[in-house]
N, CA, C and O atoms as a Tinker XYZ file with bonds, in Angstrom:
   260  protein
     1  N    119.328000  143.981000   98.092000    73     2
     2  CA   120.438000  143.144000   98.504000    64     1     3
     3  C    120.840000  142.179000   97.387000    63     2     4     5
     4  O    121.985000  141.794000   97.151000    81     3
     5  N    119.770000  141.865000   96.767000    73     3     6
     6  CA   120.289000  140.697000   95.472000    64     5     7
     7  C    120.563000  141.436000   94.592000    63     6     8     9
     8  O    121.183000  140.790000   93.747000    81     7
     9  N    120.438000  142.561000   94.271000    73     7    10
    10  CA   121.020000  143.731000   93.288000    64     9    11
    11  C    122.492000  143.963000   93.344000    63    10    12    13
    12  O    123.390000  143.925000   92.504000    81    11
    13  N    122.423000  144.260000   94.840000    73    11    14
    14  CA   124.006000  144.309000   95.152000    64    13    15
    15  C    125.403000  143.076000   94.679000    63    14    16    17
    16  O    126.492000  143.167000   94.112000    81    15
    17  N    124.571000  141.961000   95.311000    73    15    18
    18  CA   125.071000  140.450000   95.278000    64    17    19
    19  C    125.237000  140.603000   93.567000    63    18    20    21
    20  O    126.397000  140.879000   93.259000    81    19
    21  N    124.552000  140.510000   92.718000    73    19    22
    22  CA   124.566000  140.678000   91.447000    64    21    23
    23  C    125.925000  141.654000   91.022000    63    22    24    25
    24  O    126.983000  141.273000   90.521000    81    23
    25  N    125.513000  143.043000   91.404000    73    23    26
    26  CA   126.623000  143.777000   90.908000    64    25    27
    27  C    127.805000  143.624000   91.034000    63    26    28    29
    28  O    128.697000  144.141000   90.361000    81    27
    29  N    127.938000  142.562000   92.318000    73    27    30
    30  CA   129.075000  142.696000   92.772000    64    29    31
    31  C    130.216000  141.725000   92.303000    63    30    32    33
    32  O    131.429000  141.868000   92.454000    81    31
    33  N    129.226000  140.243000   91.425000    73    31    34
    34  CA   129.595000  139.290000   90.441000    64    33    35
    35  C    129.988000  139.976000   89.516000    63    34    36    37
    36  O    131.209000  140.111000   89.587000    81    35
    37  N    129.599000  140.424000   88.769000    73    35    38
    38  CA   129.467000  141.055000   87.240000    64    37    39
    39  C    130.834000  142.132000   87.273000    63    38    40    41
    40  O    131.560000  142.454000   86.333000    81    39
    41  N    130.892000  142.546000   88.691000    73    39    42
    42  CA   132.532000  143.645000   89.101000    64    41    43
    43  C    133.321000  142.557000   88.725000    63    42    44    45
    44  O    133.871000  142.487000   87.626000    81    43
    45  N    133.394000  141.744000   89.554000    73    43    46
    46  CA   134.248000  140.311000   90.094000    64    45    47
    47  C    135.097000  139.901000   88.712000    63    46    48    49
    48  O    136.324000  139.927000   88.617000    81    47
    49  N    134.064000  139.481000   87.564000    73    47    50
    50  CA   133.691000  138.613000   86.466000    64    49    51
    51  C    134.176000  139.846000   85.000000    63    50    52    53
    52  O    134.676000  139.281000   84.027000    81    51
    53  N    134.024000  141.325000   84.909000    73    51    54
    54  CA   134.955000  141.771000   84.508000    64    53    55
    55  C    136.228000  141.951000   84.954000    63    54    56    57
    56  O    137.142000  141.909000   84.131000    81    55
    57  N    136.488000  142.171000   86.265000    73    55    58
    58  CA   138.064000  141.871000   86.641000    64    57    59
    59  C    138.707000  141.130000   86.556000    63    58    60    61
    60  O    139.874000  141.386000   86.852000    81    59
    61  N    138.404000  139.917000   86.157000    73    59    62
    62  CA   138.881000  138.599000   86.060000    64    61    63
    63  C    138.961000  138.598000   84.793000    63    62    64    65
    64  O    139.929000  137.885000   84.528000    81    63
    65  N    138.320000  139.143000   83.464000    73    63    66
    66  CA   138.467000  139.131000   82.444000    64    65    67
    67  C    139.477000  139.792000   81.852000    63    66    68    69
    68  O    140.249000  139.311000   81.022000    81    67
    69  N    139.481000  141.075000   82.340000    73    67    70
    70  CA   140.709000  142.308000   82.384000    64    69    71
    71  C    141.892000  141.648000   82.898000    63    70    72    73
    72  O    142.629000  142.618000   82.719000    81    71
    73  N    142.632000  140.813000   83.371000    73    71    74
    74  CA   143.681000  139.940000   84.378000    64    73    75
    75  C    144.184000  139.572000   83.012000    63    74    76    77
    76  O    145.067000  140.119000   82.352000    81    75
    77  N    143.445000  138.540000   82.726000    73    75    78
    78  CA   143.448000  137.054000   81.401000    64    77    79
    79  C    144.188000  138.356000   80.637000    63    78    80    81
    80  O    144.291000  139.582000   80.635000    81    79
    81  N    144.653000  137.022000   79.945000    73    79    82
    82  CA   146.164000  138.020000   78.614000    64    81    83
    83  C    145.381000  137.629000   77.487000    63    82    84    85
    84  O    144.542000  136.730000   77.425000    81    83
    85  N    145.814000  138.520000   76.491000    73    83    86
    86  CA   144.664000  138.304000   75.903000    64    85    87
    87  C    145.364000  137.568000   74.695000    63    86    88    89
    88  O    146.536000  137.581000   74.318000    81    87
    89  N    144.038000  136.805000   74.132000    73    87    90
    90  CA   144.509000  135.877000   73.044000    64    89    91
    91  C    144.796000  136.264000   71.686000    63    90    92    93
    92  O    144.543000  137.326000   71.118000    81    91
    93  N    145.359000  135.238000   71.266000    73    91    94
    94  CA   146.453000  135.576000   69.746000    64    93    95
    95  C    145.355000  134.994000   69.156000    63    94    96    97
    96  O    144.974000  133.838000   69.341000    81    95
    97  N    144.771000  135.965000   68.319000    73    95    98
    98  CA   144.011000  135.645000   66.983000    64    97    99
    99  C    144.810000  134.298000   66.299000    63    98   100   101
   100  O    146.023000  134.089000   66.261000    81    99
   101  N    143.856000  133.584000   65.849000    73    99   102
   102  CA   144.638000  132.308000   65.006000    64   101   103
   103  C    144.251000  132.633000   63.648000    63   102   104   105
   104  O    143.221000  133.214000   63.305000    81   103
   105  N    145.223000  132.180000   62.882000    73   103   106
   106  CA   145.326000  132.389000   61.112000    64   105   107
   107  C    144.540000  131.451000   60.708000    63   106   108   109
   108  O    144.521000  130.362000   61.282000    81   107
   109  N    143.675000  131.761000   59.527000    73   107   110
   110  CA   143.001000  130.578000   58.819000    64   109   111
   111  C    143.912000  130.105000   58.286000    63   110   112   113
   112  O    144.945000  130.540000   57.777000    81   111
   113  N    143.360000  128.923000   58.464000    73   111   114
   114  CA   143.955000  127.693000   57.693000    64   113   115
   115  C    143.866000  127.702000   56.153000    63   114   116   117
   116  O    142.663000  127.719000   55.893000    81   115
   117  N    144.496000  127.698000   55.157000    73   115   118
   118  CA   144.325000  127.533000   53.832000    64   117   119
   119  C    143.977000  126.266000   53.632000    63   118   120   121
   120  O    144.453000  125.374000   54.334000    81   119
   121  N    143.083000  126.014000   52.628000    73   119   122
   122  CA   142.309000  124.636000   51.659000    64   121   123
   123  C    143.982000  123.916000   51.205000    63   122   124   125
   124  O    144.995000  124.334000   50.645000    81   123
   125  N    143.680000  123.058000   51.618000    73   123   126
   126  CA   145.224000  121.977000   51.515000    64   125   127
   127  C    144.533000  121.735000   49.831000    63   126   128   129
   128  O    143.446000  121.176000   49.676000    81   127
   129  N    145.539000  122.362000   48.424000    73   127   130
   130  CA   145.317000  121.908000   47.303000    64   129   131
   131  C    145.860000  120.941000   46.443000    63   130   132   133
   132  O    147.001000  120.860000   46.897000    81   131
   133  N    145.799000  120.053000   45.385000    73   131   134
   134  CA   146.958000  119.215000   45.231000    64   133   135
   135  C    147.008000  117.552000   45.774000    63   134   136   137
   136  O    146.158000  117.266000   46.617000    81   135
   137  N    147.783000  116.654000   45.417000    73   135   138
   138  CA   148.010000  115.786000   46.380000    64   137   139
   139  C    148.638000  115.960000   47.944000    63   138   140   141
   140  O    149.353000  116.875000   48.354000    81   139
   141  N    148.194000  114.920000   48.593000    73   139   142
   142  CA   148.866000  115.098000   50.272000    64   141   143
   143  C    149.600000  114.683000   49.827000    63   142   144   145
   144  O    149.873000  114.110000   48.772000    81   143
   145  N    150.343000  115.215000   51.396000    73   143   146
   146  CA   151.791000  115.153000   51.515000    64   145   147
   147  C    152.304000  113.412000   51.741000    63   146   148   149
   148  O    153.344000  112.854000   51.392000    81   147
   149  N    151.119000  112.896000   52.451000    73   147   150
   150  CA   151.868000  111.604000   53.012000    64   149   151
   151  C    151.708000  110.577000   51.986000    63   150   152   153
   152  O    151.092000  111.091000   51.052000    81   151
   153  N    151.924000  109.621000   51.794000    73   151   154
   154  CA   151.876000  108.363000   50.761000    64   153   155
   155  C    150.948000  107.949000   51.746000    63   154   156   157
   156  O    151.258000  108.030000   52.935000    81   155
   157  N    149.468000  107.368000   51.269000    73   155   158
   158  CA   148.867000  106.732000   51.637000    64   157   159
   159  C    148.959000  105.184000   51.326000    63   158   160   161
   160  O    148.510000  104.823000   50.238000    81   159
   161  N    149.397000  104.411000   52.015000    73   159   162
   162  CA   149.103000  102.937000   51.255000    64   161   163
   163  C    148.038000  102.139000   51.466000    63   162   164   165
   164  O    147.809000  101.271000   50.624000    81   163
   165  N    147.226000  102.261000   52.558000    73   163   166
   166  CA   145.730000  101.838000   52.243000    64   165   167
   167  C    145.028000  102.280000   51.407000    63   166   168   169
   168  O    143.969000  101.667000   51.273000    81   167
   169  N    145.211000  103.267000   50.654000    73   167   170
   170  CA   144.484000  103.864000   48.964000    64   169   171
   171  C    145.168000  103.316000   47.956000    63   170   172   173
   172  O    144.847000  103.779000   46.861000    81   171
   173  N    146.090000  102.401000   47.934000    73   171   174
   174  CA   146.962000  101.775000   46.381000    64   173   175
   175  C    146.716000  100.277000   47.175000    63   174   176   177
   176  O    146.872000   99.264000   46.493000    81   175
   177  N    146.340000  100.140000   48.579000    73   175   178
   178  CA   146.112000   98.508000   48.537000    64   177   179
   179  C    144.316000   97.928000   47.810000    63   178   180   181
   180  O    143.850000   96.961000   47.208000    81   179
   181  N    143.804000   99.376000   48.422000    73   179   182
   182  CA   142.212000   98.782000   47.980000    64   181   183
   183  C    142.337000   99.183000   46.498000    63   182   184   185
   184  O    141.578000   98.564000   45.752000    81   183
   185  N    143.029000   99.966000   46.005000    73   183   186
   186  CA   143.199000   99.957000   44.843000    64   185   187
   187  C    143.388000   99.107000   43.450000    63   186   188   189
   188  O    142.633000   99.129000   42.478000    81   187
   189  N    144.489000   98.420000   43.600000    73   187   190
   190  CA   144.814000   97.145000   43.291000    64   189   191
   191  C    143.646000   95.676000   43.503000    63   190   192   193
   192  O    143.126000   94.965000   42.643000    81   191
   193  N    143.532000   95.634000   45.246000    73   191   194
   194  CA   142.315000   94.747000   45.324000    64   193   195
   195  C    140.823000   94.736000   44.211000    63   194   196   197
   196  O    140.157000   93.759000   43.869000    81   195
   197  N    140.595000   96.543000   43.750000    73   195   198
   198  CA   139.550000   96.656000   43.040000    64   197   199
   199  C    139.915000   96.251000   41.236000    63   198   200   201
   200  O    139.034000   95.726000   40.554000    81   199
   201  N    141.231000   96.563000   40.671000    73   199   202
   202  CA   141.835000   95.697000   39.733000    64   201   203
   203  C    142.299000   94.600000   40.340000    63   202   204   205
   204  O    143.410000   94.833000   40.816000    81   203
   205  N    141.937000   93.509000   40.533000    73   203   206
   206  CA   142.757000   92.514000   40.852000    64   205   207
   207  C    140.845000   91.915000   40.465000    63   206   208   209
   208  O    140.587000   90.914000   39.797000    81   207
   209  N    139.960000   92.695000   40.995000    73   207   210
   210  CA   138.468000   91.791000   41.451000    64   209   211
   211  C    138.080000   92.113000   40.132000    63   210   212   213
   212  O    137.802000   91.039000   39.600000    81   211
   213  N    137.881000   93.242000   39.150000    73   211   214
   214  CA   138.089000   93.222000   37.772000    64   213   215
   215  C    138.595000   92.154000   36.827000    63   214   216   217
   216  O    138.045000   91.649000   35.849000    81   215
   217  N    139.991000   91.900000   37.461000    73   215   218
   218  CA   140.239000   91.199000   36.132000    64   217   219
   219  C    140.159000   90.051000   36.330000    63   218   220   221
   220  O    140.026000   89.260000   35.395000    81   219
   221  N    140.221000   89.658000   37.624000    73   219   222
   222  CA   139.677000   88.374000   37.880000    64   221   223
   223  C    137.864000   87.637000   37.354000    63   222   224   225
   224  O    137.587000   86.438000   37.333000    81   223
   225  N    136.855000   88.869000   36.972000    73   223   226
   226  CA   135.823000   88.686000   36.401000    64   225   227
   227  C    136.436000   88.675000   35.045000    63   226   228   229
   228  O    135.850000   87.965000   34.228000    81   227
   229  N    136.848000   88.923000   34.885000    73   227   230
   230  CA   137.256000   88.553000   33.138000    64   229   231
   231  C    137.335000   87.207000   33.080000    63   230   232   233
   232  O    136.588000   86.447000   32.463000    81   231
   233  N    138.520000   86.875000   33.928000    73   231   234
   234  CA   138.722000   85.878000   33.454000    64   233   235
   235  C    137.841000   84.484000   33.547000    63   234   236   237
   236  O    137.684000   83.488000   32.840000    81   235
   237  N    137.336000   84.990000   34.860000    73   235   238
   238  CA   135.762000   84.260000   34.979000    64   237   239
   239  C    135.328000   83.809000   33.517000    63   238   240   241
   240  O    135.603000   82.819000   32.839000    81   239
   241  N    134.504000   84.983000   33.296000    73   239   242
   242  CA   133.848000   85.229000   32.092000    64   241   243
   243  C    134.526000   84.405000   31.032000    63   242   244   245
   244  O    133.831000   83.933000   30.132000    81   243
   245  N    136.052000   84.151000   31.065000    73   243   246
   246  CA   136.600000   83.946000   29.580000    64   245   247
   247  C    136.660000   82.467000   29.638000    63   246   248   249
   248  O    136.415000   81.681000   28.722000    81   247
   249  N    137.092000   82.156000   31.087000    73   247   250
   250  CA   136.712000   80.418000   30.912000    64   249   251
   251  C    135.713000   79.675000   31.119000    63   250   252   253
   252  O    135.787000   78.481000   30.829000    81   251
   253  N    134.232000   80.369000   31.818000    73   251   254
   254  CA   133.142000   79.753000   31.649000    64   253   255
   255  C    132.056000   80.110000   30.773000    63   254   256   257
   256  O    130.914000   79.723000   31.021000    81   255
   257  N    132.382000   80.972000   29.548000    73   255   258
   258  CA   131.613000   80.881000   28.726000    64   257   259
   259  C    131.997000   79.944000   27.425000    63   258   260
   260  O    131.194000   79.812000   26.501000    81   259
C-alpha cells in the first residue's frame, strides 16, 4: 500500500513537470571589460580627499620643520 501511495506521487510529480513550459536557457553574461558605464562620484570624492590628505602632510612637514 505505501508502494502504491509512493508510485502514485512520483506519477503525480512527473505530470506536473510535463504541464510546466519549459524554460529559456539564459545567456552568459560576458566579463564587463574597460571602464563602467556610470560616472562614479564617490571614487573621485575619496579620491581627491586622499590628495588633499597628501598634500596637506607636506605642508605639515614644510612648516614645522
Amino acid at each position: 500500500m505505501a508502494k502504491d501511495n509512493l508510485t502514485n506521487a512520483l506519477t503525480g510529480l512527473n505530470q506536473v513537470e510535463k504541464k510546466r513550459s519549459p524554460q529559456k536557457h539564459q545567456k552568459k553574461r560576458r566579463a564587463k571589460r574597460g571602464r563602467p558605464k556610470a560616472f562614479d562620484p564617490f571614487y573621485m570624492f575619496c579620491s581627491i580627499l586622499v590628495l588633499l590628505a597628501i598634500g596637506l602632510q607636506f605642508v605639515a612637514i614644510a612648516l614645522y620643520s
